[in-house]
C-alpha positions in Angstrom: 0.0 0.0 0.0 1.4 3.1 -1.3 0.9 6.2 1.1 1.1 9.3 -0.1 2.5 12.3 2.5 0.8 15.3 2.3 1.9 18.3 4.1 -1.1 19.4 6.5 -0.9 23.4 5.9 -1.7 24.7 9.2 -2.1 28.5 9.7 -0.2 31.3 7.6 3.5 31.8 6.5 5.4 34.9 7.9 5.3 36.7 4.6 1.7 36.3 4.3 1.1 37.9 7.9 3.9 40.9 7.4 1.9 41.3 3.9 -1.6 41.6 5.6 -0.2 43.8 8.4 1.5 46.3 6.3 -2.0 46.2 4.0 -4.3 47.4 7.5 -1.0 49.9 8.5 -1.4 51.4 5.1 -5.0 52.0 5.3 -5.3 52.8 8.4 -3.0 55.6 8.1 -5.0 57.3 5.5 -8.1 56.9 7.4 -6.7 58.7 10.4 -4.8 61.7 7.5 -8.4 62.1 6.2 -10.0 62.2 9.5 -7.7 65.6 10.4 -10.1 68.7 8.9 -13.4 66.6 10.3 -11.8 66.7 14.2 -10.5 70.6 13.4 -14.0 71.6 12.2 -15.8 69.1 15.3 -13.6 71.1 17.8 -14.0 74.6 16.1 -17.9 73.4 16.5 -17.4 73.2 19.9 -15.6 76.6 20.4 -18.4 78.3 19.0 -20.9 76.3 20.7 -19.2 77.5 23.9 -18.6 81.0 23.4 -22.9 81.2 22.5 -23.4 80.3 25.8 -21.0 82.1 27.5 -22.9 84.8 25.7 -26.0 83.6 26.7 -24.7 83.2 30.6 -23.5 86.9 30.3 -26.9 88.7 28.9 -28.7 86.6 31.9 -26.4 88.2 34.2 -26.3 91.6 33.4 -29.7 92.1 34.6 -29.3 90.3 37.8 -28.3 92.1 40.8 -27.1 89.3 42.7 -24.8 88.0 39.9 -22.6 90.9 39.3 -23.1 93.2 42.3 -25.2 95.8 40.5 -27.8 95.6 38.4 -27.5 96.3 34.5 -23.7 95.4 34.2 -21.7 92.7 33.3 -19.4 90.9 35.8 -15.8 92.2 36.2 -13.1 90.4 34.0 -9.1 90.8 33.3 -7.5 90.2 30.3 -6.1 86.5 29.7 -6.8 82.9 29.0 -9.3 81.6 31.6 -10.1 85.1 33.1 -13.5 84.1 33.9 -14.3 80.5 35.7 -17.9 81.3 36.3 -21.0 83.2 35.3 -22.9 83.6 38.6 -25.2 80.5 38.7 -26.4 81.0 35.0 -22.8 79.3 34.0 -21.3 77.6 37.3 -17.9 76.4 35.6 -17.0 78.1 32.0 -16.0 75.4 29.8 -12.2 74.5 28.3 -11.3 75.0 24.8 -11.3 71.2 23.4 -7.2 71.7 23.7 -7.3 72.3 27.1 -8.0 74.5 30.0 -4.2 76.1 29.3 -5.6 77.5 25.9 -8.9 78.5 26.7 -10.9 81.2 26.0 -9.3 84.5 25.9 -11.4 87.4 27.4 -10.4 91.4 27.1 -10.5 93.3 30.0 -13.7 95.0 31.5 -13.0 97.7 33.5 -15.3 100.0 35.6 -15.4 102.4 33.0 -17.9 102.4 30.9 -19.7 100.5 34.3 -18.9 97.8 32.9 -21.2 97.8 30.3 -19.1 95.2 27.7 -17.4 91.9 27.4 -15.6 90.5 24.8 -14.5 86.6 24.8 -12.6 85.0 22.0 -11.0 81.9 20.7 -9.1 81.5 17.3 -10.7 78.5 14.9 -8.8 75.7 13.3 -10.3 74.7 10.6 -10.3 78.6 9.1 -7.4 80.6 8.0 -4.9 81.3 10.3 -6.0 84.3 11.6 -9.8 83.7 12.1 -11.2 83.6 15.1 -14.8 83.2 16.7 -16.3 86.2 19.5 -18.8 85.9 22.0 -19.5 90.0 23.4 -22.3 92.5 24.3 -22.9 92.6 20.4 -23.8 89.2 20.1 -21.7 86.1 18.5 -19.7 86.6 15.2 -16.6 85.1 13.1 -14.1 87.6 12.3 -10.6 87.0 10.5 -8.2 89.6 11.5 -5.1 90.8 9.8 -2.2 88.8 10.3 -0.7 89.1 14.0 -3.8 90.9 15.4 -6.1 89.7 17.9 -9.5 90.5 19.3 -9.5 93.6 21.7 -12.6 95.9 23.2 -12.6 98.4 20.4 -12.9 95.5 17.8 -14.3 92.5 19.3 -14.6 90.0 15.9 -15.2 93.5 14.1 -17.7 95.5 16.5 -17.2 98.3 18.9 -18.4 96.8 22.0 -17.7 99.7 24.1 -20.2 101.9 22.5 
């Protein structure tokens, strides 16, 4: 009786596993590449998101006496990332840019004079050109792209006098 060997073929070579790895590497990579402007534009989403109801929180206060110590004027704030951590109760904790508490939302200063009677509160967008960024003040809620190198301040908040 003649038996004839056959080799049992059990599992895969090394070259075919290497070859099917580098295959999901390769599209995996373009999957994440492409993903990029969709997270830019979800976090951009957010920042604006944000900054409405920051804006929101702020027109609530300014008619509360309890919330900013005076009725008919928005609460105090200094200039800088993270100036202001809460809006009375209306906003309890003001929310992080989607980067991070360090780069938050940038406020300008509001000073006693005019009675504090503006705000302005700003973040720049990713997904736009490099120098456009996304206001929240006593005007309302706009998208603005300045010059290079310039930024947000009270006499142009996103384009708009607030102090008027």
């Amino acid at each position: 009786m003649l038996q004839i060997f056959r080799k049992n073929k059990k599992g895969f070579t090394l070259i075919e596993l290497l070859v099917v790895i580098a295959v999901i590497g390769l599209l995996s990579s373009i999957v994440l590449v492409s993903m990029g402007p969709a997270r830019k534009k979800a976090k951009d989403t957010k920042r604006m998101t944000d900054l409405k109801q920051i804006s929101s929180a702020m027109e609530l206060c300014y008619g509360e006496p309890i919330c900013n110590g005076g009725q008919d004027r928005y609460i105090a704030t200094t200039a800088g990332v993270n100036a202001v951590t809460a809006i009375g109760t209306f906003m309890p904790k003001v929310p992080c840019d989607p980067l991070g508490c360090g780069a938050g939302y940038t406020w300008t200063a509001n000073a006693p004079s005019p009675s504090y009677k503006y705000y302005c509160a700003y973040s720049k967008l990713e997904a736009e050109t490099a120098d456009t960024f996304f206001c929240a003040s006593n005007k309302g809620v706009m998208k603005y792209t300045y010059t290079p190198g310039s930024v947000p301040s009270n006499i142009s908040c996103c384009n708009v006098n607030v102090t008027q």
